[in-house]
N, C-alpha and C positions, 0 to 999 in steps of 0.2 A: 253734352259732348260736342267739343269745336267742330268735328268732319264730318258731323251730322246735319241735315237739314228736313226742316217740318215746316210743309207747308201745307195749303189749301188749295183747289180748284176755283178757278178765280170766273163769274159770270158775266159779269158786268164788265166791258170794255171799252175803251175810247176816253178821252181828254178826260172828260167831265168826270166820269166813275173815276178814274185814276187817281184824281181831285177829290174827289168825296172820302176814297180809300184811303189815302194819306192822312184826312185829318184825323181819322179813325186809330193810327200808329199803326196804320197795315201799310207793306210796299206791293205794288204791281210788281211782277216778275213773268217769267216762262223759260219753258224747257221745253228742248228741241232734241231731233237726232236722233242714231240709234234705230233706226228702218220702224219709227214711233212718230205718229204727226204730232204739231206742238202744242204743248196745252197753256193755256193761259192760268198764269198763283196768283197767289200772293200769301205774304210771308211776316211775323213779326218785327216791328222794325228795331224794337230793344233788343231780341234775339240775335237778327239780323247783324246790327252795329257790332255787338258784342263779338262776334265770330268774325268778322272782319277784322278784328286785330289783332287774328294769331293769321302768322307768318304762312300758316301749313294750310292754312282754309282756301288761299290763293293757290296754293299748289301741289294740291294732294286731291286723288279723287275720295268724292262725297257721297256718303249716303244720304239718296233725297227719298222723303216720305211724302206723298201727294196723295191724301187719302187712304188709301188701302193698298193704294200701290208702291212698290218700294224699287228706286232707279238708282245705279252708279253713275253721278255726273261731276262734273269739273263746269268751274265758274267762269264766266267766260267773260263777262263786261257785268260793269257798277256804275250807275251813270246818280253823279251825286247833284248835290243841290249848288250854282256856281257859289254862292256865300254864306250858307248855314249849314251845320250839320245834321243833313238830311237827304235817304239816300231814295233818286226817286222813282230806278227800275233796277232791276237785272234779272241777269241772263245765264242761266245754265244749260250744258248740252250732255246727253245721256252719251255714255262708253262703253262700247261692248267689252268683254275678258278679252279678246282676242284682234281689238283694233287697235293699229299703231295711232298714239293720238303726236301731237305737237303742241307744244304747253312752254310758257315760261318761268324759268325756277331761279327762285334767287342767291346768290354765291355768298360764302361765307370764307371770308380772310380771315386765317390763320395764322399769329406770330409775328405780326408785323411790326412790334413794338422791339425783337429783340433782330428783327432782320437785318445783317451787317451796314446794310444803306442807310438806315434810320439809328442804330447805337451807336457806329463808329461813324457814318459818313454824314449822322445828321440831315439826311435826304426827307424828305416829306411824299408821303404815297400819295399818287394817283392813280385814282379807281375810274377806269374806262369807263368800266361795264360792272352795273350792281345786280344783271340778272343775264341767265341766254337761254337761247331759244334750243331746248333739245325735244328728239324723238324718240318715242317707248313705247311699250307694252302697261298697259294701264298700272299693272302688278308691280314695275320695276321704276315708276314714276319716283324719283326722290324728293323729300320736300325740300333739299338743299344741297348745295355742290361746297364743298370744300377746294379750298386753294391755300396750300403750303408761301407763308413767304419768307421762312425760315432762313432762306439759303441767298435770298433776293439783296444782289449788291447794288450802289449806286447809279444811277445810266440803267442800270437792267430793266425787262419785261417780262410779265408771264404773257405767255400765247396760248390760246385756246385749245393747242397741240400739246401742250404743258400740262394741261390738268388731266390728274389722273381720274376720268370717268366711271361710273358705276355702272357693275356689270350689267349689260343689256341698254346701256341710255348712250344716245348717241345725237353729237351735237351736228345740228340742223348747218351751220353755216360749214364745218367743216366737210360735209357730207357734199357741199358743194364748190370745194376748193377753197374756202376762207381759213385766215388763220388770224383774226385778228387780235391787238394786243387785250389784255382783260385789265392789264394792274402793273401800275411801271412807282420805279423811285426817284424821284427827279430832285437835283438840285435848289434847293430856295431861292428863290425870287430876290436879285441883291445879296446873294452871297457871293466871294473873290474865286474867282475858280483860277487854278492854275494856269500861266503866261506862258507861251512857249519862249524857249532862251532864243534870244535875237542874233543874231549873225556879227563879227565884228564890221565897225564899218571903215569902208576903204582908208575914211579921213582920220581913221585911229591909227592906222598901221602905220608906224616907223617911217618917217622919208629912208632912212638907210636901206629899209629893209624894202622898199619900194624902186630901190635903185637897184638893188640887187637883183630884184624879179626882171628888172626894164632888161642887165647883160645878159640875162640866159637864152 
């Protein structure tokens, strides 16, 4: 199960065990939090890898198993390897039922293919923001935010004030007066945009007709 985690109690600590545990296909980890001191794991790293590539493992809370103990936590950092694929800590933090936590979840663009800026107007989207930072109640956590761009013309923007929210999730930057844009349709790069019509200029106008302005 992806939102499951099984781990061990981890003994051995510092540089060198961490090193010794890795070539074993075990990762160092810990969990923190939760009025609980933090215990040192470690974790499967095929297991591991494997749940890291569902969308929901980043942002749904987890059941962690650490021996006989069983904790609701959210992942909190992955510190990978800078050029191989290898992942070579992380970091969970236990959630009470009843603590607002602050998580980032990532957005899911709807419709953009038929959105009037992109069918008729030939616009190409820009994605501001492919995630944001909201607050919940562990329970009302989404793994994903939908954003409508059905309706989305050329030049337009979604705002953060735009999306309709899930009951109970409430976005962190809004909460503090932000309204930033999420997802705009913007013109192509070298494409003709429309000239405004020019004025006529004085040196077109008629001499007759310029004589006639001069007796009034």
């Amino acid at each position: 199960m992806k939102n499951e985690v099984i781990a061990m109690p981890r003994s051995l600590q510092g540089t060198g065990a961490s090193r010794r545990l890795r070539r074993t296909g075990r990762v160092p980890g810990i969990v923190y939090g939760g009025g609980k001191d933090p215990v040192a794991i470690e974790l499967d790293h095929n297991a591991l890898t494997q749940s890291l590539k569902h969308e929901s493992f980043h942002a749904s809370v987890l059941t962690m198993k650490v021996g006989d103990v069983t904790d609701r936590v959210l992942l909190r950092d992955v510190q990978m390897h800078p050029y191989r694929v290898e992942i070579l800590h992380v970091d969970f933090q236990r959630v009470g039922k009843n603590e607002m936590i602050h998580m980032k979840v990532p957005l899911h663009f709807l419709n953009a293919e038929t959105a009037p800026g992109v069918k008729l107007g030939h616009g190409i989207i820009n994605h501001v923001m492919n995630e944001v930072d909201v607050q919940c109640l562990p329970e009302n956590l989404p793994e994903f935010i939908e954003v409508d761009l059905g309706a989305l013309e050329l030049g337009q923007s979604v705002h953060l004030a735009d999306i309709k929210w899930p009951a109970g999730v409430e976005s962190v930057q809004i909460k503090h007066g932000g309204n930033a844009a999420v997802v705009s349709i913007q013109v192509p790069r070298g494409a003709a945009e429309p000239e405004p019509t020019a004025a006529t200029p004085a040196a077109a106008v008629p001499a007759t007709a310029q004589k006639k302005e001069e007796k009034k």
